[in-house]
TORROMAR-190112 format. One record per atom (N, C-alpha, C): y, x, z; residue in one letter. Coordinates in steps of 0.02 Angstrom, whole numbers, plus 50000, padded with zeros to 5 digits. Each point is the difference from the previous one (the first is absolute). Layout:
# TORROMAR-190112
YXZa/...
//
This chain:
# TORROMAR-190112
558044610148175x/499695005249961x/499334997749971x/499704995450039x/499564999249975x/499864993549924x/500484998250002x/500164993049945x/500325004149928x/500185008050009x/500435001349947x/499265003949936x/500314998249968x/499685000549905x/499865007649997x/499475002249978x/499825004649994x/500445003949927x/500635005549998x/499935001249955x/499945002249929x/500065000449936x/499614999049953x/500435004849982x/499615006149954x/500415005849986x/499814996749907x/500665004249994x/500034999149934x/499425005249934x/499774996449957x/499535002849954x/500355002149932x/499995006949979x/500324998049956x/499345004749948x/500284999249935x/499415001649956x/499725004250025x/499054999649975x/499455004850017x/499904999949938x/499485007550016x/499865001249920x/499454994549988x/500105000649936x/499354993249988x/500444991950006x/500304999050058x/500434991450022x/500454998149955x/500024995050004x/500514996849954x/500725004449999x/500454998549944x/500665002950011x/500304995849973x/500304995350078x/500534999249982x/500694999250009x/500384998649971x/500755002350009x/500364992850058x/500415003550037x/500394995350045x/500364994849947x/499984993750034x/500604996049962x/500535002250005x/500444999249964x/500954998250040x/500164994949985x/500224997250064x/500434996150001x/500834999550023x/500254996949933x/500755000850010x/500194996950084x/500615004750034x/500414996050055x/500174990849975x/500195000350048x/500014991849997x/500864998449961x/500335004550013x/500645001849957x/500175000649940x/499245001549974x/500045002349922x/499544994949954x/499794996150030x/499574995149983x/500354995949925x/500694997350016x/500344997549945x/500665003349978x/500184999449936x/500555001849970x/500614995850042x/500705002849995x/500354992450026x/500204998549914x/500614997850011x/500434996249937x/500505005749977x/500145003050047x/500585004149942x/499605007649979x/499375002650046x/499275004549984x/499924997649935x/499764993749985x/499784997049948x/500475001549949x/500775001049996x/500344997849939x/500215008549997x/499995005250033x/499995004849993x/499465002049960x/499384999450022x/499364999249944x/500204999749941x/500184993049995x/500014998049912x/500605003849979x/500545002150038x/500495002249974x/499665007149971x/499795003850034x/499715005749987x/499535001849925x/499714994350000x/499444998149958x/500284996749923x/500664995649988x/500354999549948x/500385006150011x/500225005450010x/500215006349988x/499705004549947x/499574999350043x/499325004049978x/499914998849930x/499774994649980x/499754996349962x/500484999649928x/500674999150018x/500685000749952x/499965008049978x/500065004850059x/500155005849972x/499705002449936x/500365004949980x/499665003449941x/499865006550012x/499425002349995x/499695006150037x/499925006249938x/500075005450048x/499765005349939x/499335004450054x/499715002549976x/499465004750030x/499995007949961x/499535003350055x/499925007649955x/499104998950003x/499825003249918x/499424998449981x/499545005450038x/499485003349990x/499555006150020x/500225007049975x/500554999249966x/500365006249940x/500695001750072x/500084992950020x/500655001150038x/500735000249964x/499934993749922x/500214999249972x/500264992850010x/500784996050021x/500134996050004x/500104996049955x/499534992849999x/499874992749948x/500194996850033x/500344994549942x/500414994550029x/500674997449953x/500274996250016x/500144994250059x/499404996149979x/499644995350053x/499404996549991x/500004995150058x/499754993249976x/499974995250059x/499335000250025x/499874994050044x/499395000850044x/499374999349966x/500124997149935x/499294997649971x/499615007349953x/500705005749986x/499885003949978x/499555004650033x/500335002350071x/499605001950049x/499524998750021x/499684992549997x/499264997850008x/499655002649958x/500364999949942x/499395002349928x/499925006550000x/500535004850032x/499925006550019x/499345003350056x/500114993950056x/499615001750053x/499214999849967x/500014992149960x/499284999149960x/499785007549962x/500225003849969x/500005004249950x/499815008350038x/500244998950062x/499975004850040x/500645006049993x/500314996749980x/500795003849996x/500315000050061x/500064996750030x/500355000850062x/499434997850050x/500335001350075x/499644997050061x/500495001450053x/499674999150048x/500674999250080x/500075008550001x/499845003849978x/500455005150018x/500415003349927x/500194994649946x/500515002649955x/500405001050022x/500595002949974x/500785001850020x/500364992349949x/500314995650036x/500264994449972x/500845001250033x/500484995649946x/500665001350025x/500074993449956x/500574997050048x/500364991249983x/500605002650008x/500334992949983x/500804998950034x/499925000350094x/500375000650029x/500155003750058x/499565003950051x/499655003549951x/499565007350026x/500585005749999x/500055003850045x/500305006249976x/499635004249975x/499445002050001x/499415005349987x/499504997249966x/499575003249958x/499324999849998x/499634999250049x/499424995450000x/499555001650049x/499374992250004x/499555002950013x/499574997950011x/499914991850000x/499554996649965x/499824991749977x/499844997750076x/499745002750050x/499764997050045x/500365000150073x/500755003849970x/500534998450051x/500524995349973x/499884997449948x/500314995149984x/499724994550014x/500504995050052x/499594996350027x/500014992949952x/499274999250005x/499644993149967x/499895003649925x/500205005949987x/500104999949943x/499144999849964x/499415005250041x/499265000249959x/499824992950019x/500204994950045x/499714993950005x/500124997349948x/500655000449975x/500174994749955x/499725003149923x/499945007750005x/499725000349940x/499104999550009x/499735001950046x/499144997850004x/499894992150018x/500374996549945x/499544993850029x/499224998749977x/499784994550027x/499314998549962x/499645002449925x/500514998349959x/499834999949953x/499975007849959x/500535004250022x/500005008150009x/499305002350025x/499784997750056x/499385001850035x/499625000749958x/499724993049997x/499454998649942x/500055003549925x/500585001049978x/499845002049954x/499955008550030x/500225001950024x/499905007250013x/499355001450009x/499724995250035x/499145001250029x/499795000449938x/499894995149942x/499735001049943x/500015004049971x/500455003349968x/500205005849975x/499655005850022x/500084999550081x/499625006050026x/499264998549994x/499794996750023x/499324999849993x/499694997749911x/500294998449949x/499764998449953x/500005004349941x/500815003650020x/500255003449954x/499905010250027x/500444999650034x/499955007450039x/499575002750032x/499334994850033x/499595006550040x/499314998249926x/499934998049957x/499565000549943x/500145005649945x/500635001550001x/500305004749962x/500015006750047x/500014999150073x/499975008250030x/499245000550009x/499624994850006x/499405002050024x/499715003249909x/500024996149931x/499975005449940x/500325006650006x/500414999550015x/500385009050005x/499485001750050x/499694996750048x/499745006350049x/499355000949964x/499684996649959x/499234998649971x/500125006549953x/500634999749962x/500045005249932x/499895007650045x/500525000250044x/500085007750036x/499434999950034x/499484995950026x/499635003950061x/499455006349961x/500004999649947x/499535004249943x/500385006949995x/500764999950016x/500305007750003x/499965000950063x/499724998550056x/500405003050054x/499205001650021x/500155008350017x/499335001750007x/499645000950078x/500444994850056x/499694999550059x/500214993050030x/499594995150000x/500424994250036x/499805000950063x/500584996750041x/500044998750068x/499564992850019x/499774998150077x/499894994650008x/500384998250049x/500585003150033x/500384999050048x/500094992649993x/500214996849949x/500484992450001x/499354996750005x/499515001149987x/499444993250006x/499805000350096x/499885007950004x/499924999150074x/500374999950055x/500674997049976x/500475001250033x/499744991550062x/499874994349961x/499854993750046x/499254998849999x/
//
């Protein structure tokens, strides 16, 4: 009893202390793909990629047939996102971009990103922040809730 470690209770955030988040780490099982994991992958992923997709717009009006590059330029544009209603060859239903699997990976790649960031920040919040400059002159009580919100 007398050789054993005093011990050590666990700390978890204080107000004011750092915050931060636990790692995860994968089981030791999941660490690698095997070989036929792997070709299921790609199989999945040239599926994907072949199909010809239709979606329902914000009207809830179905566009289409359209391949993947169409859909990128959609996502860029802000036409679609992971919760459109999308339908391929062997869907039975409508439903949702982000239960189709691989499907928003393969349409958000890099280059989707980036351009989406631009857009938003270059194009869309310069044009809402003028709309808010024109109206703040009609609105005859502003709030400060959103500034003191952080």
């Amino acid at each position: 009893m007398a050789n054993e470690k005093p011990v050590k209770e666990a700390k978890f955030a204080v107000e004011g202390g750092p915050r931060l988040a636990p790692r995860r780490v994968p089981p030791a099982g999941f660490a690698s793909l095997t070989f036929q994991q792997k070709q299921q992958v790609d199989y999945i992923r040239t599926a994907t990629r072949k199909n010809v997709w239709y979606y329902r717009d914000r009207l809830n009006v179905a566009r289409g047939p359209c391949s993947l590059p169409v859909l990128r330029e959609c996502w860029v544009q802000g036409v679609i996102d992971e919760n459109t209603l999308v339908w391929g060859q062997g869907l039975g239903d409508w439903i949702p971009a982000r239960n189709v699997r691989t499907l928003v990976a393969q349409i958000r790649t890099v280059e989707v990103q980036v351009a989406t960031w631009i857009k938003r920040e270059f194009a869309l919040k310069p044009a809402l922040e003028k709309v808010r400059k024109s109206r703040g002159d009609l609105r005859q009580h502003q709030s400060s809730q959103v500034e003191e919100m952080y």
